[in-house]
C-alpha positions as CSV (number, residue, x, y, z in Angstrom):
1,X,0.0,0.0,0.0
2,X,2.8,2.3,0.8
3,X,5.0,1.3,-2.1
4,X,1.8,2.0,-4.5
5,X,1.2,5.9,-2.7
6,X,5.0,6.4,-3.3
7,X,5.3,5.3,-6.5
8,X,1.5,7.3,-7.5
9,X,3.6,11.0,-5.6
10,X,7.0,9.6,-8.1
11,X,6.2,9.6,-11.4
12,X,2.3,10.9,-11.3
13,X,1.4,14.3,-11.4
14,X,-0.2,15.5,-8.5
15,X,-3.8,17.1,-8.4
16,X,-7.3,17.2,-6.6
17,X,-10.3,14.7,-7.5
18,X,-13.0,15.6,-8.2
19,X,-14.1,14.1,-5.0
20,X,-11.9,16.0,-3.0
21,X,-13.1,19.3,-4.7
22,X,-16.3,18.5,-3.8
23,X,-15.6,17.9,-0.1
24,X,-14.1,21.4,0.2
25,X,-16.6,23.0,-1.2
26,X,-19.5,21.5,0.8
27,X,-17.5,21.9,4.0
28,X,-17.3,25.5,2.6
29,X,-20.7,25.9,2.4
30,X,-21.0,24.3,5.6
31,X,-18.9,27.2,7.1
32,X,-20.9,29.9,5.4
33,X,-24.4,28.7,6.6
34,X,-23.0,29.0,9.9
35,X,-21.3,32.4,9.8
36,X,-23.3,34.7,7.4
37,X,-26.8,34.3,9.9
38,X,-24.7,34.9,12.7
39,X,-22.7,38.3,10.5
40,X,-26.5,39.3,9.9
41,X,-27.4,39.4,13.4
42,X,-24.5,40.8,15.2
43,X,-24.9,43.8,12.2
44,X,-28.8,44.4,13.3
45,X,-28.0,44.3,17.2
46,X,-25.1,47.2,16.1
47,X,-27.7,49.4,14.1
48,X,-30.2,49.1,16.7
49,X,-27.4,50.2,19.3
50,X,-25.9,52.8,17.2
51,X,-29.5,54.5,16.9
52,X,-30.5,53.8,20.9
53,X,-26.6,55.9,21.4
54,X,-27.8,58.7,19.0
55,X,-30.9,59.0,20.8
56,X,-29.2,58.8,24.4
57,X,-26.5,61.7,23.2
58,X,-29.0,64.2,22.0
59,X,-31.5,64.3,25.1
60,X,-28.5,66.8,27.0
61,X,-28.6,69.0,23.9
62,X,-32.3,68.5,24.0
63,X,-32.9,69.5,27.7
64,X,-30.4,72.4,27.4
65,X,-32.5,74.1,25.0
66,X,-35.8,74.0,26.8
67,X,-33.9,75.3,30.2
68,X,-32.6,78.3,28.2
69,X,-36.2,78.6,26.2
70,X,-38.8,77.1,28.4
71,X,-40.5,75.8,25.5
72,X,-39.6,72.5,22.9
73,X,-41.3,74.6,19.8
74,X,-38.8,75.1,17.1
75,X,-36.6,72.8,17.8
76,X,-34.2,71.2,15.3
77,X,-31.2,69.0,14.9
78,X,-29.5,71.6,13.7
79,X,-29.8,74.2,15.8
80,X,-29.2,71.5,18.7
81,X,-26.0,70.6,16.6
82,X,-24.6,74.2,16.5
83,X,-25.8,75.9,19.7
84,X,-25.0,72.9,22.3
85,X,-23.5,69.5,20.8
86,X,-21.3,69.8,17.5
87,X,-20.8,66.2,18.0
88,X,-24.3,65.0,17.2
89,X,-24.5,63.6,14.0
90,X,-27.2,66.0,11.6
91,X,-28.5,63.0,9.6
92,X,-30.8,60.4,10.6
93,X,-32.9,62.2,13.1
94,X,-36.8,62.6,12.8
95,X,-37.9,65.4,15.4
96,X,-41.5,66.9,16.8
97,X,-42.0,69.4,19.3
98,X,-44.7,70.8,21.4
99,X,-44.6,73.5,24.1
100,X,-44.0,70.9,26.6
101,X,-43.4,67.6,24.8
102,X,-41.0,66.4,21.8
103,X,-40.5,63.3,20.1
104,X,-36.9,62.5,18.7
105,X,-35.9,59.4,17.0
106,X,-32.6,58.2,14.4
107,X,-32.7,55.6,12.3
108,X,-29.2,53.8,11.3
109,X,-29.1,50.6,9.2
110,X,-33.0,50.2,9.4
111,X,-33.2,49.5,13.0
112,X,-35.2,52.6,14.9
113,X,-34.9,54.1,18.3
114,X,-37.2,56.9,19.6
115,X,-37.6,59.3,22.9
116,X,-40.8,61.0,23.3
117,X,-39.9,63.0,26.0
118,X,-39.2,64.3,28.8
119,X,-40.2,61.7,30.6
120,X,-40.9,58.5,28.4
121,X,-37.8,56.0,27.7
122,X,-35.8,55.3,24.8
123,X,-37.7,52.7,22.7
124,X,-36.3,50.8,19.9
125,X,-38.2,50.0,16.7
126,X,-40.5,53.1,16.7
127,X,-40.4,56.4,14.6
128,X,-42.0,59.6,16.0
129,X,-45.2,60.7,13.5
């Protein structure tokens, strides 16, 4: 048996079967049934986080304005963005304001998070209308 291996490697040239191809490829396939679900999921938990942190990081900016206005009316990202916090991020935000109420909510890779404040807590999955 040995003999017959050594002399196949001496004077044969060496290749794949088909067989063999076929094994890689299925285990392969194996692997990627395993990790793209689990890719797929750890991406949706990070956009759902990423808009919950957006959310969390503009209530100070939020809270600072009514204190110096007494009101939520007129209210904008942008004017939150360059009176108080430069470091919140000017896209992805949906906003409404009433005198004593507001609703602010980002949206990153699909996944939703909303405040309707003051006193409400942060939800995930909603939009403010």
């Amino acid at each position: 048996m040995l003999s017959s291996m050594r002399r196949r490697l001496k004077h044969e040239q060496g290749g794949f079967t088909l067989i063999e191809l076929l094994v890689v490829i299925i285990i392969i396939g194996i692997l990627l049934a395993i990790a793209v679900p689990s890719y797929l999921s750890f991406s949706g938990r990070a956009n759902e986080k990423a808009a919950f942190a957006n959310v969390r990081a503009v209530i100070p900016a939020i809270e600072s304005y009514y204190s110096d206005k007494n009101t939520y009316d007129g209210m904008t990202i942008d004017y939150l963005r360059g009176t108080y916090d430069q470091s919140i991020s000017s896209t992805g935000y949906v906003v409404t304001e009433t005198n004593t109420s507001y609703c602010v909510s980002n949206s990153q890779g699909g996944k939703i998070a909303r405040k309707a404040g003051p006193s409400a807590a942060i939800e995930i999955g909603a939009v403010c209308s």
